[in-house]
NURO-428523 format. One record per residue (C-alpha): residue in one letter; residue number from 1; y, x, z. Coordinates in Angstrom, 2 decimals, decimal comma, m for minus. Layout:
BEGIN
ATOM:A:NUM:Y:X:Z
...
END
This chain:
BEGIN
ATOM:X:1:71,88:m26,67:m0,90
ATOM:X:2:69,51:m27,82:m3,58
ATOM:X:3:69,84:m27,21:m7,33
ATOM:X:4:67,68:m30,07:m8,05
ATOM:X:5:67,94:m33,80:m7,16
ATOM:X:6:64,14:m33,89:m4,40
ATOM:X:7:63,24:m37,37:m5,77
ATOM:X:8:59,97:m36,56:m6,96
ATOM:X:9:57,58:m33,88:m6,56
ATOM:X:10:58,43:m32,13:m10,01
ATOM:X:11:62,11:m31,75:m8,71
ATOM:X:12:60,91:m30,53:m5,50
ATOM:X:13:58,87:m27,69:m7,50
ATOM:X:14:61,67:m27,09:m9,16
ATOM:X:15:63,50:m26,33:m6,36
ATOM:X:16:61,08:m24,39:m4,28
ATOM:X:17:60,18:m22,07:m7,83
ATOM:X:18:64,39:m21,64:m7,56
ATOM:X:19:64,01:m19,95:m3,72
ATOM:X:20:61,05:m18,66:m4,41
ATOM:X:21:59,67:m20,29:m0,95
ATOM:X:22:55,94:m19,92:m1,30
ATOM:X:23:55,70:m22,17:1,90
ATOM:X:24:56,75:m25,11:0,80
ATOM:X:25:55,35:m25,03:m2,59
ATOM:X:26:52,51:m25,23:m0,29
ATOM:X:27:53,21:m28,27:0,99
ATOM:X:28:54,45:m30,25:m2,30
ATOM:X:29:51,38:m29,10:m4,69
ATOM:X:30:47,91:m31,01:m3,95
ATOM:X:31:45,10:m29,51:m3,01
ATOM:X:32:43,25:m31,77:m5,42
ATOM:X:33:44,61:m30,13:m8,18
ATOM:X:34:44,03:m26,46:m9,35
ATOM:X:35:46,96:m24,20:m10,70
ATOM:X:36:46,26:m22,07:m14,02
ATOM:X:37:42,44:m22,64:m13,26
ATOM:X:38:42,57:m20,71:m9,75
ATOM:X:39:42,76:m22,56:m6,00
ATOM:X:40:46,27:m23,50:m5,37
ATOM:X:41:45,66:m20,69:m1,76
ATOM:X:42:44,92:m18,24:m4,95
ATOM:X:43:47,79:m19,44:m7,19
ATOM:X:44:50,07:m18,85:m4,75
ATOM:X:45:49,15:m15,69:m3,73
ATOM:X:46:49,55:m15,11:m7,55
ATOM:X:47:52,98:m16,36:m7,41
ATOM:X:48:53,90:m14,56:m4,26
ATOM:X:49:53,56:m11,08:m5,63
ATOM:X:50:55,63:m11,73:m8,76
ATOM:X:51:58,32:m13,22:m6,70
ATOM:X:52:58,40:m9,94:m4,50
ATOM:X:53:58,65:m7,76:m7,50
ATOM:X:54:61,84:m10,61:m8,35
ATOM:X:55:63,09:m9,61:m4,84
ATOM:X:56:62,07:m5,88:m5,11
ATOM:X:57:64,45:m6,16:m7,94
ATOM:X:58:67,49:m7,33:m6,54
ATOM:X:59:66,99:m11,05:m7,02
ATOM:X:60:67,71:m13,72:m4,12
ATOM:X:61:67,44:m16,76:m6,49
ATOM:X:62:65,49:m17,48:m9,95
ATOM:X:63:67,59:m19,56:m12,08
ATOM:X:64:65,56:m22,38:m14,32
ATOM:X:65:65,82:m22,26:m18,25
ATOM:X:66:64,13:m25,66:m19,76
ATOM:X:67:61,72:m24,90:m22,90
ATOM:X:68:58,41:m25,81:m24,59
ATOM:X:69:55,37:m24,13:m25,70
ATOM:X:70:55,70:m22,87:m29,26
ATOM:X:71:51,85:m22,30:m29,06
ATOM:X:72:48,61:m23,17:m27,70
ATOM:X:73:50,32:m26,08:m25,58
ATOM:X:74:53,33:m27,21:m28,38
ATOM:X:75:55,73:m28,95:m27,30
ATOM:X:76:54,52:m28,49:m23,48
ATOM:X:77:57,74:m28,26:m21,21
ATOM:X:78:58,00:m25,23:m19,11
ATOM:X:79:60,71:m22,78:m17,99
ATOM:X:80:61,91:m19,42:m17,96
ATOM:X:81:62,10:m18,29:m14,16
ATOM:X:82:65,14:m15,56:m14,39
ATOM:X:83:66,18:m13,63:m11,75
ATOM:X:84:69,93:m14,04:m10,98
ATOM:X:85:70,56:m10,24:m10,49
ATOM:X:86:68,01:m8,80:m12,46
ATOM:X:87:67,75:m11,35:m15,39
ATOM:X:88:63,94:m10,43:m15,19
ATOM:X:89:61,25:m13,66:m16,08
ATOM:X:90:58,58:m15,37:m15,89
ATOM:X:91:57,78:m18,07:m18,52
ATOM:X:92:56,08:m20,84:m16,96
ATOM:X:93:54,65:m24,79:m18,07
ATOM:X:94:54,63:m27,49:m15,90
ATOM:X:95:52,07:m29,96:m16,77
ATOM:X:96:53,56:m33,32:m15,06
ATOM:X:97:52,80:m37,22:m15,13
ATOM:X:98:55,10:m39,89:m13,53
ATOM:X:99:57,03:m37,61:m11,48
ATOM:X:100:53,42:m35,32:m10,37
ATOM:X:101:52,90:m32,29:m11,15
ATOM:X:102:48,55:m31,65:m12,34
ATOM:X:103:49,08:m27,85:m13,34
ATOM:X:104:51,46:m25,07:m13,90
ATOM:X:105:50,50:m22,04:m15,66
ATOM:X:106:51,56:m18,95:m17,58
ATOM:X:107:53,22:m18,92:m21,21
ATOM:X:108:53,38:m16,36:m23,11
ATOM:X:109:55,02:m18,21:m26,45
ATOM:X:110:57,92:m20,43:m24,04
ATOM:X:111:60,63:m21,12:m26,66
ATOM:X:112:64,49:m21,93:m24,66
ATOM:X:113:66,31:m24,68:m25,55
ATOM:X:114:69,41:m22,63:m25,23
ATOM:X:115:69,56:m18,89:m25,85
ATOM:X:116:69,20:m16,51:m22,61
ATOM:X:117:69,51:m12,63:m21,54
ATOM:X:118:66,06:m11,54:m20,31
ATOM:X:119:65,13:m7,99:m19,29
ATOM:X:120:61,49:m7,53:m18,23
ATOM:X:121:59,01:m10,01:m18,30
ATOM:X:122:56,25:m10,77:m15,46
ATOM:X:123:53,12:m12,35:m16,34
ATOM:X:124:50,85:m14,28:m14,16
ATOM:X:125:47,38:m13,05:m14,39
ATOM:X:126:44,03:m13,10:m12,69
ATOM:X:127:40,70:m11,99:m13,80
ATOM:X:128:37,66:m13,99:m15,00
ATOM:X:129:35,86:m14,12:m11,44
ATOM:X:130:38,78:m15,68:m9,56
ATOM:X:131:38,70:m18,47:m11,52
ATOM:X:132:38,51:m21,79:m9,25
ATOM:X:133:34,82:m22,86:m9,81
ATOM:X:134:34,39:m25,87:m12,48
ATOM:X:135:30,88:m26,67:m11,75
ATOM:X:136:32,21:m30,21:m9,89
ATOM:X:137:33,73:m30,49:m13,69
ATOM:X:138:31,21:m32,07:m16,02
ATOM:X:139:33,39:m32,42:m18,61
ATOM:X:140:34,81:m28,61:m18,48
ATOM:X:141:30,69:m27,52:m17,82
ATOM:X:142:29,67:m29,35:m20,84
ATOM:X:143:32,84:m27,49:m23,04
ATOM:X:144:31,39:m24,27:m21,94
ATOM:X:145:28,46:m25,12:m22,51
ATOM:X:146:29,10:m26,24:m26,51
ATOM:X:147:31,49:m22,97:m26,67
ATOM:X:148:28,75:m20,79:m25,95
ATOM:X:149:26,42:m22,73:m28,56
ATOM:X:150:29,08:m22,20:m30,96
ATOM:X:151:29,16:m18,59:m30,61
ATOM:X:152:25,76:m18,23:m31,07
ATOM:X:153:26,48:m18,34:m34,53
ATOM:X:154:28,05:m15,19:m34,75
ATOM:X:155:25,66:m13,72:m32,72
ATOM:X:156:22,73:m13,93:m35,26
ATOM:X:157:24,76:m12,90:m38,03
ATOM:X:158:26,64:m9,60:m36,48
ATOM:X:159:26,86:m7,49:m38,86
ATOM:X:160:26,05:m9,28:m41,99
ATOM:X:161:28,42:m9,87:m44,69
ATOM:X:162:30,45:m13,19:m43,96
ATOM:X:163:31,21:m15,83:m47,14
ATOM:X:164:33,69:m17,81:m47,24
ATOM:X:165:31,88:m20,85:m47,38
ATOM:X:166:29,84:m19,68:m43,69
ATOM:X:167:33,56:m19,46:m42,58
ATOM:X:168:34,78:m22,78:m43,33
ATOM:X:169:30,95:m24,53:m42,33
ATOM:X:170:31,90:m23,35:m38,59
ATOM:X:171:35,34:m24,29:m38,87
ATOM:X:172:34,61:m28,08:m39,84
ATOM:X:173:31,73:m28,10:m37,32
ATOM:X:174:33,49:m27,18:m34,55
ATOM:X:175:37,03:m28,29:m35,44
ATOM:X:176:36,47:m31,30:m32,55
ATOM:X:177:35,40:m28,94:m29,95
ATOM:X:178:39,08:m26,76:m30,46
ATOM:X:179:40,74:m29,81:m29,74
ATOM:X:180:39,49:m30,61:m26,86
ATOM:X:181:39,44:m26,65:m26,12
ATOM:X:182:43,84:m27,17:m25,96
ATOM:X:183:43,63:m29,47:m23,23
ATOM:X:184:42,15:m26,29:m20,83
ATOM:X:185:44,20:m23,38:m19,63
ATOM:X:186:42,96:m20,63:m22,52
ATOM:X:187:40,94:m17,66:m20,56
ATOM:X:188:37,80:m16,53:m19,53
ATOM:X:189:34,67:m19,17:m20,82
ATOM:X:190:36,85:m20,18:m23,26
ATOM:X:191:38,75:m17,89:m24,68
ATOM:X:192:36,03:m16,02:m26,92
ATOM:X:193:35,33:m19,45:m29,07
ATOM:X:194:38,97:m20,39:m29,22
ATOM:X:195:39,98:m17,15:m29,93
ATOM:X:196:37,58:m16,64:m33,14
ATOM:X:197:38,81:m20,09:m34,37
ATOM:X:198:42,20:m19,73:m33,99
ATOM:X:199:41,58:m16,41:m36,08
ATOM:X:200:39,33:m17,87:m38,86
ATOM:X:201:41,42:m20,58:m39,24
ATOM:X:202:44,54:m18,26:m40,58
ATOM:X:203:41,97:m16,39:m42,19
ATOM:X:204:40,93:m20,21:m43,75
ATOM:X:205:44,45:m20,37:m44,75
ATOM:X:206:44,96:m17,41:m46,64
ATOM:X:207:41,51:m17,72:m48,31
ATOM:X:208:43,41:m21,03:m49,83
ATOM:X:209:45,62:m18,26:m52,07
ATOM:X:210:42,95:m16,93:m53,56
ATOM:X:211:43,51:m17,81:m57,46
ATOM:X:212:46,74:m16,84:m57,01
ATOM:X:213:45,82:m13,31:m55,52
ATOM:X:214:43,23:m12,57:m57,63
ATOM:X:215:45,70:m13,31:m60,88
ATOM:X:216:48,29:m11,53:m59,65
ATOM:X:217:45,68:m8,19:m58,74
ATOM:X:218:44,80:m8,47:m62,59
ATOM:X:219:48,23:m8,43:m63,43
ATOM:X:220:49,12:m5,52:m61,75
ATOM:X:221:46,25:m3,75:m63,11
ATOM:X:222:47,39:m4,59:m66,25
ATOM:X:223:51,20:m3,21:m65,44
ATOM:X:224:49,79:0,19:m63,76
ATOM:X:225:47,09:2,15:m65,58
ATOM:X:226:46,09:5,75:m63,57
ATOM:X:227:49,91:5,45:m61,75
ATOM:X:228:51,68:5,07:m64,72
ATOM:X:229:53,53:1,99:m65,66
ATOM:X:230:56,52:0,58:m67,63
ATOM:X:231:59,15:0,40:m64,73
ATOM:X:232:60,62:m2,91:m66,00
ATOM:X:233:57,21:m4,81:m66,10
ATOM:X:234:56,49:m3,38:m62,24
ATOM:X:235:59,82:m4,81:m60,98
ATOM:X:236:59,10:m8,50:m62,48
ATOM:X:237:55,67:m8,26:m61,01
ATOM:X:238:57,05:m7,31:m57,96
ATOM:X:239:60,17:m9,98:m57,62
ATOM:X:240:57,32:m12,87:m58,46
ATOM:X:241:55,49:m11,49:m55,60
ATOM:X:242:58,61:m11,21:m53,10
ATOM:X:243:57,72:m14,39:m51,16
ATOM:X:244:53,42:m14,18:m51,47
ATOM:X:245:53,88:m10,60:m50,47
ATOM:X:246:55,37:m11,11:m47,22
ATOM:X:247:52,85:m13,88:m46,80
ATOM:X:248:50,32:m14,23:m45,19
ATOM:X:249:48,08:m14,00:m48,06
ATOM:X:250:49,64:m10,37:m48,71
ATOM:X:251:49,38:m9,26:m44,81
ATOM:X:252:45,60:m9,91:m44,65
ATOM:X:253:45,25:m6,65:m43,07
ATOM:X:254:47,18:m7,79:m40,07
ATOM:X:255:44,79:m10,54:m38,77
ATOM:X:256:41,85:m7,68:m39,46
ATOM:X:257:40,26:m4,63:m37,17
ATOM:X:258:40,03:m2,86:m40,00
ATOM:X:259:41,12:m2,25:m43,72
ATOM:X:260:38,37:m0,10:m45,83
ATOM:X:261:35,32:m1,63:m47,32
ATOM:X:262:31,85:m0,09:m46,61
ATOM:X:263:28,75:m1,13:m48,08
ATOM:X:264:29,95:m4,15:m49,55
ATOM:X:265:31,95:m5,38:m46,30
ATOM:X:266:35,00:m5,05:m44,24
ATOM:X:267:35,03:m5,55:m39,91
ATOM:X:268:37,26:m8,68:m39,18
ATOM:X:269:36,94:m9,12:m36,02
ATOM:X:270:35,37:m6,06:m33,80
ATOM:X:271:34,67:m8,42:m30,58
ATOM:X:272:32,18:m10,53:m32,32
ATOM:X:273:31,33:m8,17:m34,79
ATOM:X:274:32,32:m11,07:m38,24
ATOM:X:275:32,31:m8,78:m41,08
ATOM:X:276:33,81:m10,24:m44,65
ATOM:X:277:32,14:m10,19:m48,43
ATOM:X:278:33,79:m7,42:m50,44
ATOM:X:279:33,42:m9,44:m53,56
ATOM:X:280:35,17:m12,35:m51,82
ATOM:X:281:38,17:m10,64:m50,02
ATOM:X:282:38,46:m7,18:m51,39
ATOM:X:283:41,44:m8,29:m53,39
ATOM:X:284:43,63:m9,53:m50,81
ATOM:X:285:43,21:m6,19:m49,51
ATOM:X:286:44,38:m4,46:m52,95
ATOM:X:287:47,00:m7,02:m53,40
ATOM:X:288:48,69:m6,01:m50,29
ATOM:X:289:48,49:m2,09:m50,43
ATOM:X:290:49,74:m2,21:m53,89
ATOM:X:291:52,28:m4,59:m52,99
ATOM:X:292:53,53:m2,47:m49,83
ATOM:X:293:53,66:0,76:m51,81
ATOM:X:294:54,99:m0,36:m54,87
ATOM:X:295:57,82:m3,26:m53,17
ATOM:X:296:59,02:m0,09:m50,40
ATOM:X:297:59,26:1,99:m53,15
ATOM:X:298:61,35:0,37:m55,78
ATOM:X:299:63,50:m1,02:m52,75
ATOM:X:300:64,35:1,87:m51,68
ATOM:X:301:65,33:2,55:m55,25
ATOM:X:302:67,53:0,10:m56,63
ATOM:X:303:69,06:m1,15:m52,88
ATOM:X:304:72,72:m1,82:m53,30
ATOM:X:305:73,09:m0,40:m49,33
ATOM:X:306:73,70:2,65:m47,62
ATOM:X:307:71,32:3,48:m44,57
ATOM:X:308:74,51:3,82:m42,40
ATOM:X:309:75,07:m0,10:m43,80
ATOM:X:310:71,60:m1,40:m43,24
ATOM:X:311:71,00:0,46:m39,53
ATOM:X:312:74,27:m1,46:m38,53
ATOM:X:313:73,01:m4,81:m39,19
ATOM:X:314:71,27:m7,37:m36,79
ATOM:X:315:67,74:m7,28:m38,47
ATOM:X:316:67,86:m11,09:m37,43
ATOM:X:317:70,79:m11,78:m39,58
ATOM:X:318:70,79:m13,54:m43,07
ATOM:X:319:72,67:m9,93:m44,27
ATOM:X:320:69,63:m7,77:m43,07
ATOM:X:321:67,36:m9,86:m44,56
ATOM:X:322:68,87:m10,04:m48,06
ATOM:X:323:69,41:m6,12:m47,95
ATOM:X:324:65,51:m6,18:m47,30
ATOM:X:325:64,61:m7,85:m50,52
ATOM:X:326:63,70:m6,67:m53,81
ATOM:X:327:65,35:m9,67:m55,75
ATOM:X:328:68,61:m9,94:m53,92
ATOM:X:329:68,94:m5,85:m54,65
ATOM:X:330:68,08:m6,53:m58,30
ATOM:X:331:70,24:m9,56:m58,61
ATOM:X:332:73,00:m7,80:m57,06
ATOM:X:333:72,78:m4,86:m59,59
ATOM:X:334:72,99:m7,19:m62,44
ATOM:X:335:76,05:m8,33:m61,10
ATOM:X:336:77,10:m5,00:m60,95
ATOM:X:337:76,36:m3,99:m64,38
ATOM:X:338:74,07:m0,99:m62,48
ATOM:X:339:71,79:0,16:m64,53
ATOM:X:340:68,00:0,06:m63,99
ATOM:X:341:65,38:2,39:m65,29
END
């Protein structure tokens, strides 16, 4: 019996994803179209092994979850393929028009419209070389093409130290070329350019905080001389800063490959070798270790909670998260009458 009404050739790939019946996927998908950039033969054979790992697993059916793309594709529908024994997944989008479907490929940021159980998650992969061959594709040739250009940027400054100002040039130069970048299954020719961007553009963001940082790094060194500091002073600075320090213009190190300065610049990104200006972005840095080691500090301090009481909440809850920050602790004390050094 089918789960799905077979009135159009979405349903019917619904259906045949459900049983896991590589054959007749066969004969619904065209052979026009290709399938997460590979042949649909190769897709297929793809799809085939993770549905005998499903079956290796116990499963005899994959139930469908609807959801959307939280990512690189938002608000692209997809589904979470869960095994009905196993409640293993696979997160996949389905790319449709009127009723067709023109691609289906792996998610790795699928978002449920209703909450599920999952266990272990497959993922649909492939190397560079299997890729179905775009040379028929002017339009995906020429993106290439201008990706590669783009690059060559990078590739002439490797090493250097990196301004803000040469970040935000290549940004605004290529900002068209991204967009049309989203419209292509992210991998292989690609996924260098859109990669970098993607990563300069947070980078763009936080650089945005700057005045902000730098005041608040002045501040600090005006609250702490040589480790010593007036405790009172340190635990305004450091309630101001609850929300900037979780940030992330106080997690710079994060979207880095690495964290110490060395003759006047700090590796960003290792692949392409984009190094940053101390003088520019050395305080971010300094914000956020003094930050870290002061905030975990005087948290651990002045907390209101026992460890037994914090280990037995759901770190997702609104309770964990209060008992994780500096203000409500303070706040609380006050309440209290605790006293605080």
């Amino acid at each position: 019996m089918s789960m799905f009404p077979l009135s159009s050739q979405v349903d019917a790939v619904r259906e045949y994803l459900s049983r896991m019946d590589v054959e007749m996927l066969d004969l619904v998908l065209s052979d026009q179209n290709t399938y997460s950039d590979l042949n649909k033969s190769l897709f297929l054979e793809k799809l085939s092994d993770i549905f005998e790992a499903f079956k290796a697993a116990g499963d005899t059916r994959l139930e469908l979850y609807l959801g959307e793309c939280a990512n690189c594709h938002k608000h692209c529908r997809g589904y979470t393929l869960l095994g009905n024994t196993s409640a293993n997944y696979l997160d996949l989008l389905v790319a449709q028009e009127a009723g067709e479907v023109k691609d289906i490929f792996y998610c790795s940021d699928l978002i449920n419209y209703r909450e599920i159980d999952k266990n272990t998650g497959y993922t649909l992969s492939f190397d560079f070389e299997e890729t179905a061959e775009y040379a028929e594709d002017p339009d995906y040739a020429l993106l290439v093409h201008q990706c590669e250009q783009a690059m060559i940027y990078w590739d002439t400054r490797k090493e250097t130290s990196t301004r803000f100002e040469d970040i935000d040039f290549w940004l605004n130069i290529n900002a068209s070329l991204y967009d049309e970048c989203i419209g292509y299954f992210m991998h292989g020719r690609l996924d260098a350019f859109f990669d970098l961007y993607r990563k300069l553009s947070s980078l763009k963001a936080i650089y945005m905080e700057k005045d902000l940082i730098f005041k608040e790094v002045m501040l600090l060194r005006n609250v702490v001389r040589d480790g010593c500091y007036i405790e009172r002073e340190l635990l305004q600075w450091l309630v101001r800063n609850e929300d900037t320090g979780f940030s992330d213009a106080g997690s710079i190190s994060c979207f880095s490959d690495y964290a110490h300065f060395s003759e006047g610049k700090v590796l960003y990104d290792e692949d392409n070798q984009v190094y940053l200006s101390e003088n520019e972005f050395k305080p971010f840095f300094l914000y956020e270790t003094f930050f870290t080691r002061y905030y975990d500090e005087k948290l651990n301090e002045y907390t209101v909670y026992s460890e037994q009481e914090i280990e037995a909440m759901d770190q997702e809850s609104d309770a964990y998260r209060k008992a994780m920050s500096l203000r409500f602790n303070m706040a609380e004390r006050q309440k209290m009458g605790l006293r605080i050094n």
